[in-house]
C-alpha beads as a LAMMPS data file, in Angstrom:
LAMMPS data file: protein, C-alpha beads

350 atoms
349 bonds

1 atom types
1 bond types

-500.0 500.0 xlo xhi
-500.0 500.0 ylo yhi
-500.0 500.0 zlo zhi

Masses

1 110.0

Atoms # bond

1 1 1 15.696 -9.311 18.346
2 1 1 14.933 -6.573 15.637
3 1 1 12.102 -4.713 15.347
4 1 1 12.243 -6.225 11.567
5 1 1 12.311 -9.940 12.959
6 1 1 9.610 -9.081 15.421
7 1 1 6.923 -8.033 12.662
8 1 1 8.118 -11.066 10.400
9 1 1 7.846 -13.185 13.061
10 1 1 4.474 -11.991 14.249
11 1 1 2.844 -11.485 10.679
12 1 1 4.083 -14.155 8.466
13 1 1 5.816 -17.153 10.625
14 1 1 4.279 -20.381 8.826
15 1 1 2.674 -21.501 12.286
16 1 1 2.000 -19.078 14.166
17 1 1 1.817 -15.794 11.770
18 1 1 -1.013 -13.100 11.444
19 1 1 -1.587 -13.223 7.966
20 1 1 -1.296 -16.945 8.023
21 1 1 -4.386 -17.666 10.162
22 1 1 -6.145 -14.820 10.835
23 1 1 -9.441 -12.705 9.166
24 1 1 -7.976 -9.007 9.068
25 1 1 -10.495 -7.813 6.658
26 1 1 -14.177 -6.483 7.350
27 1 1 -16.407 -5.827 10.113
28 1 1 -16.022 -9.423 11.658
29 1 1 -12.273 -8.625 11.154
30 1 1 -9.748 -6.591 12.936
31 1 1 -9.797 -3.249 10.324
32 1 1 -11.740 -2.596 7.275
33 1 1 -9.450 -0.966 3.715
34 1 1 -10.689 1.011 1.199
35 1 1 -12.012 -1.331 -0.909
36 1 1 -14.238 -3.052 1.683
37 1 1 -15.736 0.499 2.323
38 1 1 -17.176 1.631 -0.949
39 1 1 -17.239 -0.124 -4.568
40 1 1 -16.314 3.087 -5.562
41 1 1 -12.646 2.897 -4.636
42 1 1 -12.143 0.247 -7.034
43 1 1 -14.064 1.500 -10.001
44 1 1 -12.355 4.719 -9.652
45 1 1 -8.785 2.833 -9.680
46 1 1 -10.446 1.274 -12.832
47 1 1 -10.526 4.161 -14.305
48 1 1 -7.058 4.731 -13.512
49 1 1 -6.380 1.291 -14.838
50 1 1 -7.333 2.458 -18.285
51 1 1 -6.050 5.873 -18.650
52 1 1 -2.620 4.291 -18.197
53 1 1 -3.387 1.208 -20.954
54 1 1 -3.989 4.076 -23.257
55 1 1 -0.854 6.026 -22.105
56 1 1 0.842 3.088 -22.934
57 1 1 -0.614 2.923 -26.522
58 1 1 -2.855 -0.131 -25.718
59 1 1 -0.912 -2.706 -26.081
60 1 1 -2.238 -6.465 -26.736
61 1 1 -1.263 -7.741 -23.781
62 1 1 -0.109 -6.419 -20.250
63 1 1 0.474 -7.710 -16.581
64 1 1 -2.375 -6.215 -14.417
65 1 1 -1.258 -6.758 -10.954
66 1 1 -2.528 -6.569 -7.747
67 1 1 -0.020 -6.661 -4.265
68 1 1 -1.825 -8.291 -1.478
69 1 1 -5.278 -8.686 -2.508
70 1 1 -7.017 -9.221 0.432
71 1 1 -10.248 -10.331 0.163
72 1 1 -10.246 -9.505 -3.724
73 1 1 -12.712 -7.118 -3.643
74 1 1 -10.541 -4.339 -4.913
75 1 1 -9.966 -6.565 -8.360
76 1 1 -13.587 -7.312 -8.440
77 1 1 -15.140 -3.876 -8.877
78 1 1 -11.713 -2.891 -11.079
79 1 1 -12.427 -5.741 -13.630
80 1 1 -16.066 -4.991 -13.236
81 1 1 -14.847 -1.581 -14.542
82 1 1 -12.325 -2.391 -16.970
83 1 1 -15.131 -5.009 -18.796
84 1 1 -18.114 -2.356 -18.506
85 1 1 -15.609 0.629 -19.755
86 1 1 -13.151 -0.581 -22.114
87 1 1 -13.640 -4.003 -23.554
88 1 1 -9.805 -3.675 -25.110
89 1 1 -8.452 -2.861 -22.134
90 1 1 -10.035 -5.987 -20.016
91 1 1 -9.070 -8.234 -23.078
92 1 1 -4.969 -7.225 -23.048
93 1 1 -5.073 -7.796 -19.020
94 1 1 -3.710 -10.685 -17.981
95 1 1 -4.498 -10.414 -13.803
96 1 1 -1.514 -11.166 -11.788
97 1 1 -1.949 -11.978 -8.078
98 1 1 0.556 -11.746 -5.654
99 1 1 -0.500 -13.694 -2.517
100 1 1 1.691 -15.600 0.085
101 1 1 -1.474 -16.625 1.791
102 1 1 -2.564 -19.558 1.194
103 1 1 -6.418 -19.056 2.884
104 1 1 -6.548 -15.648 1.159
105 1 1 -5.413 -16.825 -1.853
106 1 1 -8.913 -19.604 -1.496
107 1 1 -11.342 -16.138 -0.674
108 1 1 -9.903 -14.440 -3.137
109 1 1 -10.610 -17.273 -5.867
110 1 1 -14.082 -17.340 -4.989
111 1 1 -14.485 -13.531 -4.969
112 1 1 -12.852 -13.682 -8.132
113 1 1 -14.732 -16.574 -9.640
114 1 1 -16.359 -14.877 -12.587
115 1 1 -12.603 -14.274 -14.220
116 1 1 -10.848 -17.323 -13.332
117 1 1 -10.225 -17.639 -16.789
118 1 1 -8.058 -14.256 -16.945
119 1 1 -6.104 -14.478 -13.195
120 1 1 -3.144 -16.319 -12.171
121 1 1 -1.384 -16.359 -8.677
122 1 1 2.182 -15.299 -7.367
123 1 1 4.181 -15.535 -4.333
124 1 1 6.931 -12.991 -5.472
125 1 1 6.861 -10.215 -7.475
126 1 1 9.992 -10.967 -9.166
127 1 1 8.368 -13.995 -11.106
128 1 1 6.203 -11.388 -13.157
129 1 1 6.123 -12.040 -16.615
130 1 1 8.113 -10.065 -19.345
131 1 1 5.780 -7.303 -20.635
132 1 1 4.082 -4.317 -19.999
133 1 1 2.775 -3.859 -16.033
134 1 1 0.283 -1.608 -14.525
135 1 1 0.316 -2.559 -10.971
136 1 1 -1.787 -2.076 -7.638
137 1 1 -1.084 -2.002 -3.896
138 1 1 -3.279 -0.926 -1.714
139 1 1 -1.897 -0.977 2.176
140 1 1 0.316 -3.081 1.224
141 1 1 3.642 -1.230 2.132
142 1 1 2.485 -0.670 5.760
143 1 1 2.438 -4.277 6.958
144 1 1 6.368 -4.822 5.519
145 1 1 8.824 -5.023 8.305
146 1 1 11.077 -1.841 9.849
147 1 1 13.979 -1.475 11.897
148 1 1 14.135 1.245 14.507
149 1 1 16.592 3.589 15.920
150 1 1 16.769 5.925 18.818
151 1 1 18.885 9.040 18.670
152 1 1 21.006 8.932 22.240
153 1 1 23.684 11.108 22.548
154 1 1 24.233 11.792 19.000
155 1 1 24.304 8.765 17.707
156 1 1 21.258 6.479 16.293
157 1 1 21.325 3.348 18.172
158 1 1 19.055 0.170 17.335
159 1 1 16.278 -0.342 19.201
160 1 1 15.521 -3.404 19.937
161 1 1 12.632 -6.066 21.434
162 1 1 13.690 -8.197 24.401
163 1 1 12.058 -9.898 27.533
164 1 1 12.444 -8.322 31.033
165 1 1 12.994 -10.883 33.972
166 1 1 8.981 -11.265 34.081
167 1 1 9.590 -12.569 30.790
168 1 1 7.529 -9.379 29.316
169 1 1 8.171 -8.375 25.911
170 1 1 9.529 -4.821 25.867
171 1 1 12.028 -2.259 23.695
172 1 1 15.458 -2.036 24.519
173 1 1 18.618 -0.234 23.607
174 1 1 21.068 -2.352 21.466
175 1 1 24.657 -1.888 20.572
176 1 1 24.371 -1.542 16.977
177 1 1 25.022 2.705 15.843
178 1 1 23.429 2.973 12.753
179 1 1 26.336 4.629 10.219
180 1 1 24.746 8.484 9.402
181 1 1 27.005 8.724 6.035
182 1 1 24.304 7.197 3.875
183 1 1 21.356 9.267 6.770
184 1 1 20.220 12.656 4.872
185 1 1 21.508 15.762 6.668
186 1 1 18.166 16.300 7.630
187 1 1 17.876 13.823 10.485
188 1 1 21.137 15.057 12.143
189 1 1 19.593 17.498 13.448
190 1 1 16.638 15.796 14.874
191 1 1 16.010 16.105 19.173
192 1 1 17.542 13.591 21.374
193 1 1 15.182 10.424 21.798
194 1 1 13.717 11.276 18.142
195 1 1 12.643 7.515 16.698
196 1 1 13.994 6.613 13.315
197 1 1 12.123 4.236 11.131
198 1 1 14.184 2.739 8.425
199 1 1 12.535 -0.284 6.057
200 1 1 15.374 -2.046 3.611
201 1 1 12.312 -4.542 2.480
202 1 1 10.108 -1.791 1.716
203 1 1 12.741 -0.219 -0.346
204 1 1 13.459 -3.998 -1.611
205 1 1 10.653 -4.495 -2.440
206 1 1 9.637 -1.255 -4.691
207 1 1 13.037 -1.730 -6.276
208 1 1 12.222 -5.107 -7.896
209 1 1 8.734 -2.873 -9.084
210 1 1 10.799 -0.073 -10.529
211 1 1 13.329 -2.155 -12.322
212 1 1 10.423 -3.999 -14.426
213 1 1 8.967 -0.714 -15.317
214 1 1 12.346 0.533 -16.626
215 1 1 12.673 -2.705 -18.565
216 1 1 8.997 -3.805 -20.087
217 1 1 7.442 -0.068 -18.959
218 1 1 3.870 0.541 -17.598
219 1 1 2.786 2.399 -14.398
220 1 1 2.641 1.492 -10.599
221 1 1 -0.112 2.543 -7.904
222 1 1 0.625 2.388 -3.780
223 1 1 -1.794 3.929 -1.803
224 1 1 -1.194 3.485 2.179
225 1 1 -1.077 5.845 5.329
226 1 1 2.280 8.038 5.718
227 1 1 4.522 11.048 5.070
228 1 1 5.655 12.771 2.274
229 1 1 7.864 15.405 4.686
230 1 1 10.654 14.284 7.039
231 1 1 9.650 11.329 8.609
232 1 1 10.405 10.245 12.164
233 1 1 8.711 9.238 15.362
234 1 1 7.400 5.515 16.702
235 1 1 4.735 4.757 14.147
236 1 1 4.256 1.208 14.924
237 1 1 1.033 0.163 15.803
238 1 1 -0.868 -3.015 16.533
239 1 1 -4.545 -2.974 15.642
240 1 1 -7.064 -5.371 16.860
241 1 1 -10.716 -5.263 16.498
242 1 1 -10.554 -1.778 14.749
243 1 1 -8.783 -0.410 17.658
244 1 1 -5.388 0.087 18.902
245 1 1 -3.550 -2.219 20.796
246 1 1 -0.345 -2.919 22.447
247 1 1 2.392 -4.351 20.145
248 1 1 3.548 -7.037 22.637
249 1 1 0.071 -7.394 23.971
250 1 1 -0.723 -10.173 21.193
251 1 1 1.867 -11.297 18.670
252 1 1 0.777 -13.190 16.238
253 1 1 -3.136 -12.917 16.718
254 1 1 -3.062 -8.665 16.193
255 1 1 -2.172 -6.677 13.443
256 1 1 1.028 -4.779 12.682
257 1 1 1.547 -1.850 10.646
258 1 1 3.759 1.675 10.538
259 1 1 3.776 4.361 8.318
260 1 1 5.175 4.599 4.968
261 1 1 8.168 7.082 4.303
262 1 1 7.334 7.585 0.513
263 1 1 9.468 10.825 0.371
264 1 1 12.626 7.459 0.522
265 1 1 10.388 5.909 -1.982
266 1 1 10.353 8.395 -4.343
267 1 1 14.732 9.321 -4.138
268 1 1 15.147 5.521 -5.089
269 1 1 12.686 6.114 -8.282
270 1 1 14.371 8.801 -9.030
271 1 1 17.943 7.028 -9.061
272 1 1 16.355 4.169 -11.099
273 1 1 14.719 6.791 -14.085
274 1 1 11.583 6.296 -13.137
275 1 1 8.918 9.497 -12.318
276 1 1 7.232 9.596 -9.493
277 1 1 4.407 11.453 -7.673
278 1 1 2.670 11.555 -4.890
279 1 1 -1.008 13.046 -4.133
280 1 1 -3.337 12.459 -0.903
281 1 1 -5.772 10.312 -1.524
282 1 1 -8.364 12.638 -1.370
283 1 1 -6.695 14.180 -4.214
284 1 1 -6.716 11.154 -6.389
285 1 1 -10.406 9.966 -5.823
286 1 1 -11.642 13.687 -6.615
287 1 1 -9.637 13.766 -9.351
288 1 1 -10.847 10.616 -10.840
289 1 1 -14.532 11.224 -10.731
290 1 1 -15.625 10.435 -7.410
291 1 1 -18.098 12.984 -6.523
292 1 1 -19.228 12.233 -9.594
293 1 1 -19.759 8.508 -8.953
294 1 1 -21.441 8.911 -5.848
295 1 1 -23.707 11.307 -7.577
296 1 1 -24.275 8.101 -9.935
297 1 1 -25.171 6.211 -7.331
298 1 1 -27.449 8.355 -5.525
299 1 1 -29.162 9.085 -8.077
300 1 1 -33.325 8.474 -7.997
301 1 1 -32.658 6.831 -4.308
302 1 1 -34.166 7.468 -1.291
303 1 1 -32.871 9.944 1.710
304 1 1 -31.085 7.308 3.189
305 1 1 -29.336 5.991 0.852
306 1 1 -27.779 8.964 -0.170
307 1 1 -26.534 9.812 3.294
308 1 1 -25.083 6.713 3.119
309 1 1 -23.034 7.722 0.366
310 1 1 -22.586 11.196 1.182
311 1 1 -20.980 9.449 4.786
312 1 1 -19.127 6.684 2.492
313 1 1 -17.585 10.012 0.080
314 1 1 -15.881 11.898 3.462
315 1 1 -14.555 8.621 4.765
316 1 1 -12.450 7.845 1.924
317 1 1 -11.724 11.636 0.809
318 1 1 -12.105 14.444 3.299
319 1 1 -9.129 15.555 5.559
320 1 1 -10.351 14.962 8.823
321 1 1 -11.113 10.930 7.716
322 1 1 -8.570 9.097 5.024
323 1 1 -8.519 11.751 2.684
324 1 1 -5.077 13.166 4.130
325 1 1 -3.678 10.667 5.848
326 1 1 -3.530 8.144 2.988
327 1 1 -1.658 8.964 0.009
328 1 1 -1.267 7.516 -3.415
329 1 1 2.526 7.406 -5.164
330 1 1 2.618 6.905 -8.700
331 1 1 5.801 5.471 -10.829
332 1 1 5.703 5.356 -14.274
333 1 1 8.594 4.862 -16.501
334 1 1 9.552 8.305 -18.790
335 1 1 8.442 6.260 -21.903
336 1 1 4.654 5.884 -20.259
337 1 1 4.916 9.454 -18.325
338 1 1 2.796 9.673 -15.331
339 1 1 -0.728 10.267 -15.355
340 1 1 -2.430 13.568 -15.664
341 1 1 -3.611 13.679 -11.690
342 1 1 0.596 13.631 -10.283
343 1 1 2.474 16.013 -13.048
344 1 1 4.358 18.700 -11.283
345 1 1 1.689 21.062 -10.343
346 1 1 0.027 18.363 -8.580
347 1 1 2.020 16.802 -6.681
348 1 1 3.836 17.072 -3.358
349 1 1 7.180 15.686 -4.791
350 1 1 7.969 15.915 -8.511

Bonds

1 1 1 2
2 1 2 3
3 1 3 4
4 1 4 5
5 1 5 6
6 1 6 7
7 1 7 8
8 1 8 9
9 1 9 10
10 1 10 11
11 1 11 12
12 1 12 13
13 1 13 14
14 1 14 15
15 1 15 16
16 1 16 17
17 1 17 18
18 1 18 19
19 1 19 20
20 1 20 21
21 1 21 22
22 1 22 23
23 1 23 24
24 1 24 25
25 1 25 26
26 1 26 27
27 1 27 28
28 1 28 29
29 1 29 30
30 1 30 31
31 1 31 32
32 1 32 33
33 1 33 34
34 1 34 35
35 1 35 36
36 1 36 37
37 1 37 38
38 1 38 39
39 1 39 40
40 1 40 41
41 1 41 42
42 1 42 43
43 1 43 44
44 1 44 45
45 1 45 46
46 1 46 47
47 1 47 48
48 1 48 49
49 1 49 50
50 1 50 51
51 1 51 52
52 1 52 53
53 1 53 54
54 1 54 55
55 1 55 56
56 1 56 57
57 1 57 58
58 1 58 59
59 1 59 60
60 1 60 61
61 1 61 62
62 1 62 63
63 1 63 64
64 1 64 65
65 1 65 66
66 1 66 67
67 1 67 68
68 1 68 69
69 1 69 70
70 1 70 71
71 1 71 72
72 1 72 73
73 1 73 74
74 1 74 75
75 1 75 76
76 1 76 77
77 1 77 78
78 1 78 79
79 1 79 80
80 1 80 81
81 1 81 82
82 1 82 83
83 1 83 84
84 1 84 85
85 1 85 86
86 1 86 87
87 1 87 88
88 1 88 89
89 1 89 90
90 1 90 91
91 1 91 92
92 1 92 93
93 1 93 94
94 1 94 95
95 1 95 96
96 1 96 97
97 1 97 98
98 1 98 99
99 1 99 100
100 1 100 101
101 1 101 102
102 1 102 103
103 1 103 104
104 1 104 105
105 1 105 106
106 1 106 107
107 1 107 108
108 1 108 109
109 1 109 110
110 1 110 111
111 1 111 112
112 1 112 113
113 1 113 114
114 1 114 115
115 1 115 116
116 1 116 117
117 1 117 118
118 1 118 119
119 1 119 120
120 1 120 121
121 1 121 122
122 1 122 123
123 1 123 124
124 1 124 125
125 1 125 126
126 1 126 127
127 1 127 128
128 1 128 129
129 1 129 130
130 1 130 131
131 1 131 132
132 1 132 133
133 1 133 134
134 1 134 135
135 1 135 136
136 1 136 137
137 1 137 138
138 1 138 139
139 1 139 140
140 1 140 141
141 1 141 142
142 1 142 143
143 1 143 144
144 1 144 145
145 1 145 146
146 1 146 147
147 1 147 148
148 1 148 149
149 1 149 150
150 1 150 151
151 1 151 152
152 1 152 153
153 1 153 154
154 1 154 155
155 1 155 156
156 1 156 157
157 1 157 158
158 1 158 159
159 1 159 160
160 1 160 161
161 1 161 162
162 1 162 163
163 1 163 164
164 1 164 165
165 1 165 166
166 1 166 167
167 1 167 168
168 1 168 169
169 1 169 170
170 1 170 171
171 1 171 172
172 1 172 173
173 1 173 174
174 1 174 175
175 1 175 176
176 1 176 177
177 1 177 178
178 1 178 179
179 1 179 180
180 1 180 181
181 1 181 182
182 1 182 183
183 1 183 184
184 1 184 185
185 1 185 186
186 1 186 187
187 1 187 188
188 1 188 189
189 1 189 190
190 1 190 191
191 1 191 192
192 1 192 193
193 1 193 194
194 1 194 195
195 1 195 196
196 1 196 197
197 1 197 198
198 1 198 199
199 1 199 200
200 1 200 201
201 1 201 202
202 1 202 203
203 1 203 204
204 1 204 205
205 1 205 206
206 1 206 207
207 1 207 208
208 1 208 209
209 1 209 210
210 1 210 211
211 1 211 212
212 1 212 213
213 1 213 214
214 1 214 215
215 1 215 216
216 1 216 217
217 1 217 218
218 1 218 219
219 1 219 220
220 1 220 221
221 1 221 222
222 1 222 223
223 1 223 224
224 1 224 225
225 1 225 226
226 1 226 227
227 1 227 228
228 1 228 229
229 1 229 230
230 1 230 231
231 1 231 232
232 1 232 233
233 1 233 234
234 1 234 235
235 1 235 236
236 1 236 237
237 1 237 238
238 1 238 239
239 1 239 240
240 1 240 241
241 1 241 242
242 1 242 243
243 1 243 244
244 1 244 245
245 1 245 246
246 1 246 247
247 1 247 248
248 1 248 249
249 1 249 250
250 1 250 251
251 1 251 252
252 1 252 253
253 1 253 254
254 1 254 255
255 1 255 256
256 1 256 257
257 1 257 258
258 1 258 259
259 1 259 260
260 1 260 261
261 1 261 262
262 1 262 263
263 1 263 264
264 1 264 265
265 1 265 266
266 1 266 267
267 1 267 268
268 1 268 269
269 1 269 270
270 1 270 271
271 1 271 272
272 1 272 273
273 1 273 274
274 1 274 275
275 1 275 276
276 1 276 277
277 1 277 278
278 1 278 279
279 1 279 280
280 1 280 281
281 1 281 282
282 1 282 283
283 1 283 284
284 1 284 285
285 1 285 286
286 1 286 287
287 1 287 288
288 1 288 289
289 1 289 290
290 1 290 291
291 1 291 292
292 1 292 293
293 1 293 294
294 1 294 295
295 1 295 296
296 1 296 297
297 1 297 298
298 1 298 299
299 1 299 300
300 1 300 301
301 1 301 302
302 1 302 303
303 1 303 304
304 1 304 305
305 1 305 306
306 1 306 307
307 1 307 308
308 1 308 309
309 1 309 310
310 1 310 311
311 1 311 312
312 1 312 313
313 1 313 314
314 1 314 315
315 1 315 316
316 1 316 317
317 1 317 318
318 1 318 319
319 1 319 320
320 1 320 321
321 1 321 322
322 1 322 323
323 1 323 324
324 1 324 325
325 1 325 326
326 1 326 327
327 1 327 328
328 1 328 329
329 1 329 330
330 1 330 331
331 1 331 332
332 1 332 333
333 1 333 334
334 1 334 335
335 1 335 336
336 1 336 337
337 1 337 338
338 1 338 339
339 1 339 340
340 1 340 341
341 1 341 342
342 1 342 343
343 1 343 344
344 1 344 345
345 1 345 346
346 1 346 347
347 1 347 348
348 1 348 349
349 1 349 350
């Protein structure tokens, strides 16, 4: 089968799927997000949130949504935010979930308790409504399915997953030769045995984004783990317990994930009209206040506690933690313009 099939099968089949039965999130989980580390990384978004309502001349009513919510924790300290900092922008947003997990969806109810009033769930992003959207996804991108190809002589052939005759899942070499005429120059000249990752519902997917912003406007958010250079190599991981695991060791009970290619992200914005940029995410949380914040928080508490923050502050920002690793791409329609933190001098792409 296809690499693609593989991770549907193992994250999302109705029975048997990861996301379908499993915890994923938090300590007692198998890996812990941003949001889950520090209420800080969803005030700061907040913040975010309402710098682009004002960009787009606060309008009475917008779609505030929110990809694969998790546990909801990242829309509980953003509407926290949102109410505390600008009581016009929390009364235009109309909270838009978009969930295909039906246990998630439950947590995420009860997290979310307090605004019940204001939040409505989705399955597909295409049934947004017609007006204005600022939108959030955070790892979101990573878990959506890939196909791979391995460059042997010359030619990128599919890779992919089959049984040996111990009935072992493994990788092998299929017959399909991926056609290089729609392949950027750049990866012809890639080594022999270089893996090529390739996601059509990752591009589907951000397509159905960009074409609302081109039609009702607003702004878009991803922040996930990848490359903004030329990406290649076997980035598919399974992830278990906050550690790394085989892929074949568990299907269906571990995570899966691979890294996002946003520089492929940001040609298809481009096509569609829509600016883009992208920023590490140490970049964006500086630039947003977060030193700041902590420095907020800290404040008037004990020696502890502010190591605790101080510790919390290099996870999500500094290089050697998420701070590099993680980036955030912004898309914003030319009518909305992209915020101040990703014009040209900022970012790595324009």
């Amino acid at each position: 089968m296809r690499v693609s099939t593989f991770m549907t099968l193992a994250l999302s089949d109705e029975q048997n799927g990861y996301y379908k039965h499993a915890t994923p999130f938090g300590k007692e989980g198998d890996f812990i997000t941003a949001p889950e580390i520090s209420q800080m990384f969803g005030e700061l978004i907040g913040i975010w949130v309402i710098e682009t309502f004002n960009m787009l001349n606060k309008p009475s009513s917008f779609s505030l949504c929110e990809l694969g919510p998790g546990r909801g924790t990242l829309m509980q300290d953003l509407l926290r935010t949102i109410k505390k900092l600008s009581a016009e922008c929390f009364q235009a947003a109309n909270v838009v979930m978009v969930e295909t997990s039906d246990k998630l969806i439950q947590q995420q109810k009860q997290a979310l308790s307090a605004y019940r009033d204001k939040i409505y769930w989705l399955k597909d992003v295409d049934k947004l409504p017609a007006a204005p959207l600022i939108l959030v996804a955070n790892e979101f991108l990573d878990a959506l399915p890939i196909d791979q190809f391995i460059k042997i002589d010359g030619q990128w052939h599919e890779r992919l997953i089959g049984t040996d005759d111990n009935d072992q899942l493994g990788f092998a070499v299929g017959n399909n030769v991926l056609d290089q005429k729609g392949l950027p120059k750049k990866y012809q000249d890639l080594p022999e045995g270089s893996v090529l990752e390739l996601s059509p519902a990752r591009l589907q997917f951000v397509e159905q984004v960009l074409k609302h912003l081109s039609r009702h406007h607003g702004s878009a958010l991803f922040i996930d783990y990848g490359s903004t250079g030329l990406p290649y190599g076997d980035t598919l991981q399974a992830i278990s317990r906050h550690a790394f695991s085989n892929i074949f060791a568990n299907p269906g009970k571990d995570d899966l994930t691979s890294h996002v290619d946003f520089s492929s992200l940001e040609v298809i914005a481009e096509r569609q009209g829509i600016l883009s940029g992208v920023i590490t995410q140490g970049a964006f949380l500086t630039g947003m206040g977060l030193i700041e914040r902590a420095g907020q928080l800290g404040a008037n508490k004990g020696t502890a506690v502010q190591e605790k923050i101080r510790s919390v502050v290099e996870r999500l920002a500094a290089p050697n933690e998420m701070g590099t690793l993680f980036k955030v791409l912004c898309l914003s329609d030319k009518k909305t313009g992209l915020h101040r933190l990703f014009t040209a001098g900022n970012t790595s792409h324009n």
